[in-house]
Residue frames as a rotation matrix with the C-alpha (Angstrom) as fourth column:
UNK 1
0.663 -0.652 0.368 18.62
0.033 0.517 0.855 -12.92
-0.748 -0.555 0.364 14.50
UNK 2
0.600 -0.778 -0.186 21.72
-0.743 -0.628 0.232 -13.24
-0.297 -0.001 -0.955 13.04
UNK 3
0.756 -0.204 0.622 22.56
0.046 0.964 0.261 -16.41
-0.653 -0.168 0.739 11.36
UNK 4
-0.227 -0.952 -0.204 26.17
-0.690 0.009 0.724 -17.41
-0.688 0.306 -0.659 9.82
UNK 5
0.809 0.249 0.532 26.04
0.119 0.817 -0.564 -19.65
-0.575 0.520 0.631 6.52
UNK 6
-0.196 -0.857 -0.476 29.19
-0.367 -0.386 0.846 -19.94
-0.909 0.340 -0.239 4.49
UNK 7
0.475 0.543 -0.693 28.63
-0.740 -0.180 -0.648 -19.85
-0.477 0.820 0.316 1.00
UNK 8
-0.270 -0.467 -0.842 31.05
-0.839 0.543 -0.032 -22.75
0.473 0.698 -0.538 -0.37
UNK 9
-0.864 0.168 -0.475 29.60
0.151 0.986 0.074 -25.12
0.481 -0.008 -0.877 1.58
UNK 10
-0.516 0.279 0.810 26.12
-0.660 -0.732 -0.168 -24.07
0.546 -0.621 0.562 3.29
UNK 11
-0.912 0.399 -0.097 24.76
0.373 0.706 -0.602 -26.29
-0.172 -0.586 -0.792 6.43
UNK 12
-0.650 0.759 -0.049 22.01
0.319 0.331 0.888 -27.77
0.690 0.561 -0.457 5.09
UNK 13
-0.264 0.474 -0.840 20.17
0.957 0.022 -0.289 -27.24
-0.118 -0.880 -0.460 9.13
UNK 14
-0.498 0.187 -0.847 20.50
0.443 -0.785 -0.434 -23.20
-0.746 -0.591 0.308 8.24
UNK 15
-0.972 0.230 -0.040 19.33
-0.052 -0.046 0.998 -23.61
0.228 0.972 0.057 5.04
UNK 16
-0.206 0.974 -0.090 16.09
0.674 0.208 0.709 -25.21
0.710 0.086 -0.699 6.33
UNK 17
-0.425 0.202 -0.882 15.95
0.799 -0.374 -0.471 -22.67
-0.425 -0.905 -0.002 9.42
UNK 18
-0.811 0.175 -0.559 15.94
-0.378 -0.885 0.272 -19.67
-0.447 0.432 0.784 6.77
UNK 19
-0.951 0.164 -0.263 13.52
-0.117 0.595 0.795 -22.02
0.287 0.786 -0.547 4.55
UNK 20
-0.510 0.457 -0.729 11.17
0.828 0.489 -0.274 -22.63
0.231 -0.743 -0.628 7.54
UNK 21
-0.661 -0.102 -0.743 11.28
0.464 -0.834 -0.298 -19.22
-0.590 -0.542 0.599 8.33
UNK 22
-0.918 0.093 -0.386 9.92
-0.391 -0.380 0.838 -18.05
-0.069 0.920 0.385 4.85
UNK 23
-0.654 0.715 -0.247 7.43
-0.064 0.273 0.960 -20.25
0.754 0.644 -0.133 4.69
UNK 24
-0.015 0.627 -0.779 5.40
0.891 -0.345 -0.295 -18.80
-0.454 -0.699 -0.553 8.28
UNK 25
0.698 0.351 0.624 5.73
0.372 -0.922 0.103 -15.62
0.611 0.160 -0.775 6.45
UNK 26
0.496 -0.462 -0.736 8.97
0.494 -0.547 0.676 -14.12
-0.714 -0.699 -0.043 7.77
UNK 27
0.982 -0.060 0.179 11.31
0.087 -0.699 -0.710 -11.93
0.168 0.713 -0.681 6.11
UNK 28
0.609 -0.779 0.147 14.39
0.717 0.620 0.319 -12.40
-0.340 -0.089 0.936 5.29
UNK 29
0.793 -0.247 -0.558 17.80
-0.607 -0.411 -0.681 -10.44
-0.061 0.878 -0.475 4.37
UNK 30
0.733 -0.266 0.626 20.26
0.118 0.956 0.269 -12.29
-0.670 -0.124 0.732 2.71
UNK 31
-0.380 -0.746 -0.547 23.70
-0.310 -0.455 0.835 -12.16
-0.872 0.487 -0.059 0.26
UNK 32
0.891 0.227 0.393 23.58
0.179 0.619 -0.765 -12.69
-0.417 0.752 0.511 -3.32
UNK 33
0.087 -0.931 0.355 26.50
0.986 0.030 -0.164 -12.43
0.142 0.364 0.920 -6.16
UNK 34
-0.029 0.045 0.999 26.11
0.400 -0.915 0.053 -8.55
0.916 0.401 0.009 -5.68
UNK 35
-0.568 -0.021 0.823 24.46
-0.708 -0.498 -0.501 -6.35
0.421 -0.867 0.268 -2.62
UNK 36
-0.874 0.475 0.099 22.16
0.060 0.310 -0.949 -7.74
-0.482 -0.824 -0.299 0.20
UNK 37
-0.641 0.764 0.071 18.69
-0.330 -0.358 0.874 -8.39
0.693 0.536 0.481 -0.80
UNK 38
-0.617 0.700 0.358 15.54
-0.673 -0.234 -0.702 -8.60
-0.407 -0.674 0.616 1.45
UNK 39
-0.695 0.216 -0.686 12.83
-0.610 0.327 0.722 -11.02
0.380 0.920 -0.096 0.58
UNK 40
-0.302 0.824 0.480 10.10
-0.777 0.078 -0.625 -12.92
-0.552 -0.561 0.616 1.16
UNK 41
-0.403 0.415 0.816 7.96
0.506 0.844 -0.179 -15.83
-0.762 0.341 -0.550 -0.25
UNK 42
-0.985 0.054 0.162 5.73
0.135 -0.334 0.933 -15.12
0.105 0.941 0.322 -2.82
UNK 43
-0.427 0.742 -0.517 2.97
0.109 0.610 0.785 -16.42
0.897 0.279 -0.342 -1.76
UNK 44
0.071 0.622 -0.779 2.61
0.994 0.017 0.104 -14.68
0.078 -0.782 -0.618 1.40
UNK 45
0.266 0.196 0.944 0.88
0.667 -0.744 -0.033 -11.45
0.696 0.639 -0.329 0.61
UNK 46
0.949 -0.001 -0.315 1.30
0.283 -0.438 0.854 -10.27
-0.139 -0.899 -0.415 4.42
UNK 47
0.266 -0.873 -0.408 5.09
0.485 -0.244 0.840 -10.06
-0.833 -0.422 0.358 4.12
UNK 48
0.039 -0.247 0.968 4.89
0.931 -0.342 -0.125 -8.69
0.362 0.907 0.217 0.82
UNK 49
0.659 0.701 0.271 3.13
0.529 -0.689 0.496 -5.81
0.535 -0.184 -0.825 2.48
UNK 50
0.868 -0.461 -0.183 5.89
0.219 0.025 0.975 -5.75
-0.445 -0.887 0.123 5.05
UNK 51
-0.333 -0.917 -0.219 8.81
0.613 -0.388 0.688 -5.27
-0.716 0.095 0.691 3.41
UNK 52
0.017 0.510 0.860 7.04
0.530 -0.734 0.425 -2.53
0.848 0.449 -0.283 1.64
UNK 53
0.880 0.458 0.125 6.49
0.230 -0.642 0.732 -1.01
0.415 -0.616 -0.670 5.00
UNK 54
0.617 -0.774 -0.142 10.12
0.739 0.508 0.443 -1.61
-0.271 -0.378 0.885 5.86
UNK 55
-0.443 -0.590 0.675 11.35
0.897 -0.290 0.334 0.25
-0.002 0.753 0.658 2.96
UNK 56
-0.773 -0.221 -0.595 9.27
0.309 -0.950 -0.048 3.04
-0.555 -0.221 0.802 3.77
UNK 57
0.276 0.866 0.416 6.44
0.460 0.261 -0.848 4.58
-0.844 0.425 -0.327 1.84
UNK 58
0.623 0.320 -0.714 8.43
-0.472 -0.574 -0.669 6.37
-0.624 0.754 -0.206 -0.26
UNK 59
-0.433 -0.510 -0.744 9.88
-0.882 0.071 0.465 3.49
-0.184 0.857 -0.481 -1.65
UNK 60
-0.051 0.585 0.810 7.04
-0.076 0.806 -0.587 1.64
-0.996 -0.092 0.003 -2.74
UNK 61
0.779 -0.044 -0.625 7.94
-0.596 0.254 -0.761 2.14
0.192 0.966 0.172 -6.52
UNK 62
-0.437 -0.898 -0.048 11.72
-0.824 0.378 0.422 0.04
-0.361 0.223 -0.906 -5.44
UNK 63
0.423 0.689 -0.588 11.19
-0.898 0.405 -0.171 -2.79
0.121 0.601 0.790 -7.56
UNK 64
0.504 0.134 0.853 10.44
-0.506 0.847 0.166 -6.25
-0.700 -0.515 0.494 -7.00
UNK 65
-0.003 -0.397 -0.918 12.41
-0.979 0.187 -0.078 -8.92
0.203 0.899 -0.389 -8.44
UNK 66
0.878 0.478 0.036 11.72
-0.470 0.844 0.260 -12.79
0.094 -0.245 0.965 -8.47
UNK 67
0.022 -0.996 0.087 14.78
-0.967 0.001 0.255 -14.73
-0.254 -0.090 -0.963 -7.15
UNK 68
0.858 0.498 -0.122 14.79
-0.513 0.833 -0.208 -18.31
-0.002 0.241 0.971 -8.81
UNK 69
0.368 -0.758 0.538 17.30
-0.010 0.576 0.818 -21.37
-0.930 -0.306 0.204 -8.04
UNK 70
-0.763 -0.390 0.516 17.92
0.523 0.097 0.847 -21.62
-0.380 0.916 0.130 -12.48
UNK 71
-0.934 0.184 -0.306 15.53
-0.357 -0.450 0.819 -20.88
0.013 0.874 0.485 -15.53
UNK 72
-0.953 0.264 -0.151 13.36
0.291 0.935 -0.202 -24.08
0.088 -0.236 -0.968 -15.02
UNK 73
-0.196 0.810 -0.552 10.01
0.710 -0.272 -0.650 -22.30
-0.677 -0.519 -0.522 -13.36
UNK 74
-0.925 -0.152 -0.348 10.63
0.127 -0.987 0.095 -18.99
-0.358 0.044 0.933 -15.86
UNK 75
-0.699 0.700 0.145 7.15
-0.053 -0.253 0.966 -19.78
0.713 0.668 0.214 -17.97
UNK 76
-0.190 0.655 -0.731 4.98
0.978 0.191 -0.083 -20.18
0.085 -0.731 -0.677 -14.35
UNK 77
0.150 -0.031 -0.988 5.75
0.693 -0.710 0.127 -16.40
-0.706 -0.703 -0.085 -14.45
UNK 78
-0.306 -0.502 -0.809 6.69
-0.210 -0.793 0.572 -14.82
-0.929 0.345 0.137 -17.43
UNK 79
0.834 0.519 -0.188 4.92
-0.338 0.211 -0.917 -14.58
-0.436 0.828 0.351 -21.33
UNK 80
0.667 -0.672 0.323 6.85
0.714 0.700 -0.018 -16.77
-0.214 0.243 0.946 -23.75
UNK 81
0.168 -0.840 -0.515 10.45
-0.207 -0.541 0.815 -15.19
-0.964 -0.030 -0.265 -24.23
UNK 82
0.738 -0.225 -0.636 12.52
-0.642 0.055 -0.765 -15.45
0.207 0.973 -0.104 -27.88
UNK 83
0.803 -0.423 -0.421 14.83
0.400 0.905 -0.146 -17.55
0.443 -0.051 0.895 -28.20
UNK 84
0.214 -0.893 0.397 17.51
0.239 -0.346 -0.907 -15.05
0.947 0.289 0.140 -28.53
UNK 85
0.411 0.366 0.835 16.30
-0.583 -0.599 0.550 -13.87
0.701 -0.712 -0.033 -25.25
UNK 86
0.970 -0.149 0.192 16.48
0.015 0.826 0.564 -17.49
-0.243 -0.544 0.803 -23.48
UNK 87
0.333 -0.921 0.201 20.31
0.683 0.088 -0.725 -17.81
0.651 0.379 0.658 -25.13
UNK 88
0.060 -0.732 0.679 21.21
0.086 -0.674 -0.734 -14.88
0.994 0.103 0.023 -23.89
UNK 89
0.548 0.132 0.826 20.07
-0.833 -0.007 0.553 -15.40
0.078 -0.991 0.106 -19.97
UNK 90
0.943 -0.287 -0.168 20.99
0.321 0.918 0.234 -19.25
0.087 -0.275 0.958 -20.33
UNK 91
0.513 -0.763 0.393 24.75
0.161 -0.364 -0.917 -17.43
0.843 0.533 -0.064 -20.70
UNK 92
-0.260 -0.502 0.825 24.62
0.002 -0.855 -0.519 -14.77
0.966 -0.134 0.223 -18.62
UNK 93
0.134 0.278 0.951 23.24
-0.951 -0.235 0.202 -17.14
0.280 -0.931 0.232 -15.36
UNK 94
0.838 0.386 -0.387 23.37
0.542 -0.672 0.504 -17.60
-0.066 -0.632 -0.772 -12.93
UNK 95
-0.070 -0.722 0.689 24.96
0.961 -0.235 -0.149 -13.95
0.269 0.651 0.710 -12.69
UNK 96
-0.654 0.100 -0.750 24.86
0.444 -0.752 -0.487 -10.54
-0.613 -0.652 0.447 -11.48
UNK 97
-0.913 0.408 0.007 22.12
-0.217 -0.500 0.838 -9.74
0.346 0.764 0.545 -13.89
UNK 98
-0.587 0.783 -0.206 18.61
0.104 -0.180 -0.978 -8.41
-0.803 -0.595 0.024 -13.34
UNK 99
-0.938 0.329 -0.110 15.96
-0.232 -0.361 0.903 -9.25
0.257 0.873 0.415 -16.57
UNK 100
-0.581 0.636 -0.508 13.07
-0.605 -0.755 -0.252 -7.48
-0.544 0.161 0.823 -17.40
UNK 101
-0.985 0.170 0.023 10.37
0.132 0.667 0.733 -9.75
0.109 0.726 -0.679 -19.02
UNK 102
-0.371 0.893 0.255 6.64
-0.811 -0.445 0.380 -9.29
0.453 -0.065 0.889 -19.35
UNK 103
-0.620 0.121 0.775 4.59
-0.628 0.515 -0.583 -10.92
-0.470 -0.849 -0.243 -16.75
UNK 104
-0.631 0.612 -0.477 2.02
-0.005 0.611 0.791 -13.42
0.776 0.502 -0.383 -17.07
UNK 105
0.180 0.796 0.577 -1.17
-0.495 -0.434 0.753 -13.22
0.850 -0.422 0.316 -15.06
UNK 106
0.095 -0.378 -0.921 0.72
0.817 0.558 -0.145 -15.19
0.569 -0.739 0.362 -12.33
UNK 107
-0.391 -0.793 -0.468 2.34
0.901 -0.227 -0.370 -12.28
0.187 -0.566 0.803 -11.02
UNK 108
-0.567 0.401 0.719 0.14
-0.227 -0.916 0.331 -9.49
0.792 0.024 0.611 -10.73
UNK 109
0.689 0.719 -0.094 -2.54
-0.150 0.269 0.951 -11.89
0.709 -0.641 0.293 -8.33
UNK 110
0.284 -0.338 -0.897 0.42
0.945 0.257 0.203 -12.83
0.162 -0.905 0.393 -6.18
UNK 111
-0.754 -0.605 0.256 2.09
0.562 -0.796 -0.225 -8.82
0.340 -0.026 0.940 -6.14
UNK 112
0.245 0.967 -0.066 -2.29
0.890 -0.252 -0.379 -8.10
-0.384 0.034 -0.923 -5.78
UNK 113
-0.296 -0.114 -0.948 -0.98
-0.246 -0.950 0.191 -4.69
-0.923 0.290 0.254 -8.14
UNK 114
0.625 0.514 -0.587 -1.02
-0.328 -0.509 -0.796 -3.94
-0.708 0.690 -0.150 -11.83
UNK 115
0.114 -0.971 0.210 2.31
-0.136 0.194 0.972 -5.16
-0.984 -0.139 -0.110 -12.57
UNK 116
0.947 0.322 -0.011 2.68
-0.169 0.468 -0.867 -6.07
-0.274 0.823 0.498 -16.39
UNK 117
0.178 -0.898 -0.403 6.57
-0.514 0.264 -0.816 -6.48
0.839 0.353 -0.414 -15.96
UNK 118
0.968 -0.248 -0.026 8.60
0.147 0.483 0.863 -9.49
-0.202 -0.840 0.504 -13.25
UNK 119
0.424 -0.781 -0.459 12.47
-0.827 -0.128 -0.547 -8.93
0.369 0.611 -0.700 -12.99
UNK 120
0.762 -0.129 -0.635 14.28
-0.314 0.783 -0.536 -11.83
0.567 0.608 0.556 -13.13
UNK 121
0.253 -0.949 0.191 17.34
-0.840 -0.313 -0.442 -12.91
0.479 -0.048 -0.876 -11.06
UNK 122
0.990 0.144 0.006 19.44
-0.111 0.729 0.675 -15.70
0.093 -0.669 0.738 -10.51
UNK 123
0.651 -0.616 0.444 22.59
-0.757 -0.573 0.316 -14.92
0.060 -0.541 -0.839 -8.35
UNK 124
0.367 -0.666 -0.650 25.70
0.126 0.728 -0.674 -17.10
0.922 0.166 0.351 -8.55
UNK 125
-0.427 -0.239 0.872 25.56
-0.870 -0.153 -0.468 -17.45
0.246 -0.959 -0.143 -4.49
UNK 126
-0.812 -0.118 -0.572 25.26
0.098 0.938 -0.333 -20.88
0.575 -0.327 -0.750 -3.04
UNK 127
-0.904 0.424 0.054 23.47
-0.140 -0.176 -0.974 -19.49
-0.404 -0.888 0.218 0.10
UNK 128
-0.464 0.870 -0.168 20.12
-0.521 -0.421 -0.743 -18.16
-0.717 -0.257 0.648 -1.61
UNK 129
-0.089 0.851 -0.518 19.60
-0.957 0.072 0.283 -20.20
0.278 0.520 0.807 -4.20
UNK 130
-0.566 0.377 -0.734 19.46
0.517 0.855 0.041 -23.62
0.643 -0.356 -0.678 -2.09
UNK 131
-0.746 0.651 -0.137 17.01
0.001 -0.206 -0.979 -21.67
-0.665 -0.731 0.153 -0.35
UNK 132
-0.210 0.783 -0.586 14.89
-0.896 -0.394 -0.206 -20.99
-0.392 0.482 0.784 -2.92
UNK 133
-0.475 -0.110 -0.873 15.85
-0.357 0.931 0.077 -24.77
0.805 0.348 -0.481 -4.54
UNK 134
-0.990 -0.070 -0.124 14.77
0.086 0.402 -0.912 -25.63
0.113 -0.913 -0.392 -0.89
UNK 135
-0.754 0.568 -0.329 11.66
-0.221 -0.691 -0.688 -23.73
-0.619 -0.446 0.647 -0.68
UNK 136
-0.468 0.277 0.840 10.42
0.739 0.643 0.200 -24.83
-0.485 0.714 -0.505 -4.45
UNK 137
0.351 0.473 0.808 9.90
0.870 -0.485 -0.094 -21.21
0.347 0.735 -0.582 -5.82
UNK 138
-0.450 -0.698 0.557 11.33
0.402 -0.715 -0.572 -18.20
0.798 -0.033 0.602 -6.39
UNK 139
0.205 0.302 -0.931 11.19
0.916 -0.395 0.074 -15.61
-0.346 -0.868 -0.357 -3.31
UNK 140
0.565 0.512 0.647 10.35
0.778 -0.592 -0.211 -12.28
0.275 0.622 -0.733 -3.51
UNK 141
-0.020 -0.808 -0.589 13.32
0.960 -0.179 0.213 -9.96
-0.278 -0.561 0.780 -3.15
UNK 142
0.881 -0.152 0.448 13.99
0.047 -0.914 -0.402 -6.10
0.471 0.375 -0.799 -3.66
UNK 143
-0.201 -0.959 -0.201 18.01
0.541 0.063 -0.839 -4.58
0.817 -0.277 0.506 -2.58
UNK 144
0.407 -0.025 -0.913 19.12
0.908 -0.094 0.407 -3.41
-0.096 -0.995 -0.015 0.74
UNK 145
0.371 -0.441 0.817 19.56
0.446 -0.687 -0.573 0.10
0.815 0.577 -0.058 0.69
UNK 146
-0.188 -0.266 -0.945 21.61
0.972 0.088 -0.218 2.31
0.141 -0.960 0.242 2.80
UNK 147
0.516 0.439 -0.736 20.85
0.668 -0.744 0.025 6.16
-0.536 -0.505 -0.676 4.50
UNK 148
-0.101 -0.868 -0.486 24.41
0.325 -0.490 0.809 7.28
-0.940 -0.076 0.331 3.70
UNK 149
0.445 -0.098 -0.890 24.66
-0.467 -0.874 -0.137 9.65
-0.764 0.477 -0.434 0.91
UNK 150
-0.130 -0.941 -0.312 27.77
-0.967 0.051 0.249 8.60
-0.218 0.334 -0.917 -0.34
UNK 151
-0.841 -0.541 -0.016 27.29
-0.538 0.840 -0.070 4.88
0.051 -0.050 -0.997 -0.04
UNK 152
0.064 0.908 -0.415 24.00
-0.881 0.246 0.403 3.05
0.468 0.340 0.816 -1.17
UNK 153
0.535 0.251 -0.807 24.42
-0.098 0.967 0.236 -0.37
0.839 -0.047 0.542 -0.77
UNK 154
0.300 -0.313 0.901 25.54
-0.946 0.026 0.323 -1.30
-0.125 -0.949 -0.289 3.11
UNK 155
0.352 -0.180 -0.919 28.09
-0.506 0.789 -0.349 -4.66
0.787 0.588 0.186 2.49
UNK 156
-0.750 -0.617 0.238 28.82
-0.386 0.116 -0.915 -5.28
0.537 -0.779 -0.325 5.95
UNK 157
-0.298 0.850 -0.433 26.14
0.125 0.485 0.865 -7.94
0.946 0.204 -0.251 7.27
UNK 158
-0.243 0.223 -0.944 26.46
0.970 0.062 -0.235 -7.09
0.006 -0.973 -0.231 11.12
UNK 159
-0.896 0.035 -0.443 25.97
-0.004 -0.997 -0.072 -3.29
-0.445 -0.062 0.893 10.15
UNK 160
-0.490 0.830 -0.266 23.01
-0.399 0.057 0.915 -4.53
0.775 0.555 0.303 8.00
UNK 161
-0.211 0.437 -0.874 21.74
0.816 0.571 0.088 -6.54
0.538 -0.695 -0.477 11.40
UNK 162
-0.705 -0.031 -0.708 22.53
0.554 -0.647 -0.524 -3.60
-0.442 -0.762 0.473 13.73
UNK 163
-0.960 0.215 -0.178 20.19
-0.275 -0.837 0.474 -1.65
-0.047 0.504 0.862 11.35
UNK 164
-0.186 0.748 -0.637 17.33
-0.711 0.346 0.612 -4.12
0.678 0.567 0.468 9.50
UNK 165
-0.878 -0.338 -0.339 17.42
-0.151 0.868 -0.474 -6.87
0.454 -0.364 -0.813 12.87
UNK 166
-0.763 0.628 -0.157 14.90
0.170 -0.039 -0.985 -5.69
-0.624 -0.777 -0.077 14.64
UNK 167
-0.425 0.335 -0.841 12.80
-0.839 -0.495 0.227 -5.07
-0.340 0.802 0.491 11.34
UNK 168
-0.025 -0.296 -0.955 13.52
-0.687 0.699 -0.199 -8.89
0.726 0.651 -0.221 10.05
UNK 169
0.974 0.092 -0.207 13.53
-0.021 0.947 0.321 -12.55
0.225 -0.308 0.924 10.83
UNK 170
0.471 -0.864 0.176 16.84
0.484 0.420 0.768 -13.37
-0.737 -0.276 0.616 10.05
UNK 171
0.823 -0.478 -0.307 19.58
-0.567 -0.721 -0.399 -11.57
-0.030 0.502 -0.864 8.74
UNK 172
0.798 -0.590 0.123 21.71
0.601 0.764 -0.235 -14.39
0.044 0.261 0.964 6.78
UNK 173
0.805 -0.448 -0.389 25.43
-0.485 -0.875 0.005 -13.49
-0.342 0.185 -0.921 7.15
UNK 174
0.910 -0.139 0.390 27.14
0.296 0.878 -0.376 -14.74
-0.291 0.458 0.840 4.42
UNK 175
-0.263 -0.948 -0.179 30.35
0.877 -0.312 0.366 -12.68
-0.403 -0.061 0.913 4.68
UNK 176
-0.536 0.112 -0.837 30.88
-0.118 -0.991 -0.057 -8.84
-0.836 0.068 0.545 3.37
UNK 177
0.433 0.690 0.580 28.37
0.739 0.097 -0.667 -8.11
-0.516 0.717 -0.468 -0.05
UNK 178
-0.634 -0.413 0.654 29.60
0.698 -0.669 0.254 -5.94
0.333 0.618 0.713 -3.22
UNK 179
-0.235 0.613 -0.754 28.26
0.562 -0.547 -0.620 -2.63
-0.793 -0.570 -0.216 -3.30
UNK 180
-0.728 0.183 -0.661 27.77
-0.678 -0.335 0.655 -2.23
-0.101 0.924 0.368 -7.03
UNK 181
0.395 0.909 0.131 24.08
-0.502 0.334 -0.798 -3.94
-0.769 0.250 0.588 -8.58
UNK 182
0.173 0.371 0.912 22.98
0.718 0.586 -0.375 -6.30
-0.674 0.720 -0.165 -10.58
UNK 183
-0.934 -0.308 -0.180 23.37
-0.109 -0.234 0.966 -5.35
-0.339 0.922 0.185 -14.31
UNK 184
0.151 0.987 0.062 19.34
-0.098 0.078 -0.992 -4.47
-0.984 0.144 0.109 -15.50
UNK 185
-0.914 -0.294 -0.280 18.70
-0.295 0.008 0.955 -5.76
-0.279 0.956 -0.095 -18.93
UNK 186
0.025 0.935 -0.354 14.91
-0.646 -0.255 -0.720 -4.83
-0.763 0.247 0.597 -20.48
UNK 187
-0.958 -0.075 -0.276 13.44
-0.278 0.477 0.834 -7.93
0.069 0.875 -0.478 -22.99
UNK 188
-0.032 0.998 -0.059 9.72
-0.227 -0.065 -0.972 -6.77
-0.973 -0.018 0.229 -22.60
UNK 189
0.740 0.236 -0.630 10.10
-0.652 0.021 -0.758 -6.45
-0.166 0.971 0.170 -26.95
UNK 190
0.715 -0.561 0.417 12.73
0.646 0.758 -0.088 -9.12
-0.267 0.333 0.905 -27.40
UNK 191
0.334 -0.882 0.334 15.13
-0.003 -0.355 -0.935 -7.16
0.943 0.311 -0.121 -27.83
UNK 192
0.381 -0.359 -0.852 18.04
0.882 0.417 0.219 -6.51
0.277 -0.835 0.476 -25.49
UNK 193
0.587 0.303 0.750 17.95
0.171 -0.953 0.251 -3.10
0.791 -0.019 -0.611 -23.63
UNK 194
-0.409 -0.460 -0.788 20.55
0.876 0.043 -0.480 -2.61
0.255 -0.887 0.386 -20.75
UNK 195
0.589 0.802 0.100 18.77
0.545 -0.487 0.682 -0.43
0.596 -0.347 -0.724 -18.16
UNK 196
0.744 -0.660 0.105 21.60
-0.646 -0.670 0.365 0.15
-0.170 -0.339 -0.925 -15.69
UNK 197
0.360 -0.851 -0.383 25.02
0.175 0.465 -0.868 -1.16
0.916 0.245 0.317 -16.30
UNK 198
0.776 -0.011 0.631 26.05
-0.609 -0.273 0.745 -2.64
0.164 -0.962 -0.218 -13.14
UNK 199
0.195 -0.878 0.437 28.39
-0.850 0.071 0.521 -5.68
-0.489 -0.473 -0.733 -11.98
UNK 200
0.275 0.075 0.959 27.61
0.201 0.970 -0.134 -7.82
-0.940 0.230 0.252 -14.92
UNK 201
-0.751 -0.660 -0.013 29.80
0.161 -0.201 0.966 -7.90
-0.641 0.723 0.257 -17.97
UNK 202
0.131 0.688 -0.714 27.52
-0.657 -0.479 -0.582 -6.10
-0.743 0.545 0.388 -21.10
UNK 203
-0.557 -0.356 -0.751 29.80
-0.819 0.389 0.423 -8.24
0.142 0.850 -0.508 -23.56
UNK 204
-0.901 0.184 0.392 27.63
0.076 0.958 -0.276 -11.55
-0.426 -0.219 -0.878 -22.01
UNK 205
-0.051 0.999 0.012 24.58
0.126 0.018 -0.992 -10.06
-0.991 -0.049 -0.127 -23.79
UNK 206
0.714 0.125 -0.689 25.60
-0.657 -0.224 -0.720 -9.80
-0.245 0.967 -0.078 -27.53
């Protein structure tokens, strides 16, 4: 289905519908400050599987990234960070930025893989994180991608419905989505490593 939420003020009723949804194990796509992402609980290995199967088998390397409401949860999941590290997220979120951090044995049993890295992300969108604030842990999210050649990221949520609807629970339309990424930024060694330079400002990381 096909639900409307407006991001400056979302109704709390579709909040819990998407919320509800998530936690039978559905699958979800939804906006964030960037493209559409896909997602899922954490904690429910079945839909992990699924959107894997969505995405195809040959894109079972696209990588997973934990969506969290703030920072708050970051050591349930991730070995201790540096400070500099924590400074420099506490900045740069919430934000169009994706970080790299080394897991902790949390995240490999819930991902059942090998994982020894979790990426990070909390999106300056209203919509998903009072889901996730709703839910009480991060959800498990990878990007919508599109066929087209030319164009990757599909920003048009009824073209993303007409496509991923019949695939998905609920396809959250929270108005049109960018079509430039997250900004990736690697602190596996404490240091700061930009991976791809996307729609977050580099200058917020030094």
């Amino acid at each position: 289905m096909l639900l409307k939420i407006y991001p400056e003020n979302p109704n709390p009723k579709a909040i819990q519908r998407v919320v509800e949804c998530l936690q039978d194990g559905g699958v979800v796509i939804y906006p964030t400050d960037t493209i559409y992402g896909i997602g899922c609980d954490i904690f429910k290995q079945k839909s992990v599987e699924r959107i894997t199967q969505i995405l195809g088998d040959g894109k079972k390397k696209t990588a997973m990234t934990f969506i969290c409401q703030d920072l708050s949860h970051l050591s349930d999941y991730t070995k201790p960070i540096s400070n500099n590290v924590f400074k420099v997220m506490k900045k740069a979120l919430p934000g169009p930025f994706t970080f790299i951090l080394e897991a902790n044995n949390n995240v490999p049993k819930l991902l059942q893989s090998n994982k020894k890295t979790v990426g990070i992300r909390v999106p300056d969108n209203n919509i998903i994180r009072e889901i996730v604030e709703q839910l009480g842990h991060p959800i498990l999210s990878t990007s919508v991608k599109d066929d087209d050649e030319i164009v990757e990221y599909t920003t048009d949520p009824e073209l993303i419905h007409d496509r991923y609807g019949h695939l998905v629970d609920i396809v959250i339309d929270g108005g049109y989505g960018d079509n430039v990424p997250s900004t990736v930024v690697n602190c596996v060694d404490g240091d700061i490593e930009v991976l791809r330079e996307g729609k977050g400002s580099v200058d917020l990381l030094y």
